[in-house]
C-alpha positions, 0 to 999 in steps of 0.5 A: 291495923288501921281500917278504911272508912266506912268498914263493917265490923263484925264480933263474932261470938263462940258458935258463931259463923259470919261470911261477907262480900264487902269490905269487913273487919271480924274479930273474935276473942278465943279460949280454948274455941278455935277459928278458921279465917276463910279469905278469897285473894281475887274476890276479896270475900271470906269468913270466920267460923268460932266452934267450941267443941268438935262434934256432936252426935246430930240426927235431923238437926240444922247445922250449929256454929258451936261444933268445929265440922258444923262449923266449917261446914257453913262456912264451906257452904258460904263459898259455894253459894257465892260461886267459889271453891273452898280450895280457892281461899286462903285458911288460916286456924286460931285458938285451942288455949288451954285454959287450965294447964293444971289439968292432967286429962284430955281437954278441950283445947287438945281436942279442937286442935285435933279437930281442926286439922282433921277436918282441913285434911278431910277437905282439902284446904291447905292451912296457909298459917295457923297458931294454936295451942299453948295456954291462955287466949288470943284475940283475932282480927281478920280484914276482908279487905286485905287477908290480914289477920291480927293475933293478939297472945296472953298466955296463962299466969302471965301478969297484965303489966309484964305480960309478953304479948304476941302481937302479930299479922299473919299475912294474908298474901 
């Protein structure tokens, strides 16, 4: 996970959506929140949105990073404006923990899932990898310069110093 000298890094916080055209390093830390990674093989561009919820009711609003189509909906507009087509990019989604696997009704987590994979259907973007669900958080490291994306695992309940931690890259290519 070594980074070349010299690369921007970028720690994005729930709500938050960030795009870039040199080589750059976004991280993000998610609960029940989820992240698409956005990554161009040819150009070596792309972004990362982090949404916490999946929708809002919005009349005559600016877009805001903390709904999951808002969200992506920024991030779509970064592609075009940089002269490229959602399609071209490699996606990948991430997050959707539930952080209180005791309760029994509906929750955010099973929510945003949903909402996620609604929305890559609803615009035609094939997931290349995803890892979602299941409980507790993952921390997310996405490098422009290669596609990689690093996904760190704690599930819930699961002390530090026995902890099975998933640490893995989803491969950018």
């Amino acid at each position: 996970m070594k980074k070349p000298l010299g690369v921007a890094e970028v720690v994005l916080a729930p709500g938050q959506v960030s795009f870039a055209t040199r080589p750059t390093r976004l991280r993000t830390l998610l609960g029940s929140c989820v992240a698409f990674t956005f990554w161009h093989p040819q150009r070596l561009i792309g972004g990362m949105c982090h949404f916490m919820l999946p929708a809002r009711l919005r009349s005559n609003q600016p877009l805001d990073g903390k709904y999951g189509d808002e969200a992506l909906e920024l991030l779509l507009r970064h592609t075009r404006v940089h002269g490229t087509r959602p399609q071209d990019y490699q996606v990948k989604a991430f997050g959707g923990g539930q952080m209180f696997p005791a309760e029994q009704h509906q929750n955010v987590a099973s929510l945003n899932i949903r909402a996620a994979l609604a929305l890559a259907e609803h615009h035609h973007l094939h997931l290349a990898a995803q890892d979602m669900g299941s409980t507790g958080y993952r921390t997310i490291v996405f490098d422009l310069w290669n596609g990689n994306v690093w996904v760190r695992h704690q599930p819930m309940g699961i002390l530090e110093n026995n902890a099975f931690e998933k640490n893995q890259c989803i491969a950018g290519r």
